[in-house]
N, C-alpha and C positions, 0 to 999 in steps of 0.2 A: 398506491403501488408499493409494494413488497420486492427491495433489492436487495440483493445479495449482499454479505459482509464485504467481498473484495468482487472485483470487479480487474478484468485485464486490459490494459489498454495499448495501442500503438498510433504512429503517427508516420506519415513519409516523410515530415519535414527533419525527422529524429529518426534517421534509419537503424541503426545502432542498438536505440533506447528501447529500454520494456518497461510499461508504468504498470504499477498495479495501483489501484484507487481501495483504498479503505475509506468504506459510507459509514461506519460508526463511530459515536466518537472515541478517540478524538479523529474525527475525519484529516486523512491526509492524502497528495499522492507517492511514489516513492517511484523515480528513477533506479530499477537495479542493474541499470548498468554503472552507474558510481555512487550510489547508494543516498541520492540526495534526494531529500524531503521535502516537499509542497506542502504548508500546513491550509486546511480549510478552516481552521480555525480562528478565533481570537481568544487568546486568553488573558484572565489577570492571575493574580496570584497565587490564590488558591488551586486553579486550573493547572498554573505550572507546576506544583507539587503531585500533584493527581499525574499531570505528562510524563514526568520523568520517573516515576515507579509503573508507568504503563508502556513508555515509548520501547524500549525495548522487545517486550513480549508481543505488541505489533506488528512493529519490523518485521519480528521472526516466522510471526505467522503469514505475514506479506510477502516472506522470500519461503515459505512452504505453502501456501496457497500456488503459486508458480511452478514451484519444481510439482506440486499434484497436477496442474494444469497441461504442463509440458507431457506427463509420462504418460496421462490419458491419449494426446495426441499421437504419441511415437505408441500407443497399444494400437490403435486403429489402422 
């Protein structure tokens, strides 16, 4: 099976909350209602140097994956 880079998610027990899932890695999920991160990973050291020159540019496309997802909805 073939999924998507981000993926959107919700919960009732998290009314509030909007998760997006990033499946590549580094796999995470990201609460954007307070911006906190679920890692799916493990890393060692190496990993964590590779994380922090990528985490950033994730996020950003994890909170514009959303606003695309949102505007699609409000065109309809």
């Amino acid at each position: 099976m073939t999924l998507p880079k981000f993926i959107l998610g919700d919960n009732t027990d998290f009314p509030e909350a909007i998760f997006v899932i990033h499946t590549e890695f580094p796999r995470f999920i990201i609460n954007l209602q307070d911006d906190e991160v679920d890692w799916l990973e493990e890393f060692d050291n190496e990993d964590q140097k590779e994380l922090e020159s990528e985490m950033e540019t994730a996020i950003n496309e994890a909170s514009d994956f959303y606003d695309r997802e949102v505007a699609r909805y409000e065109d309809d």
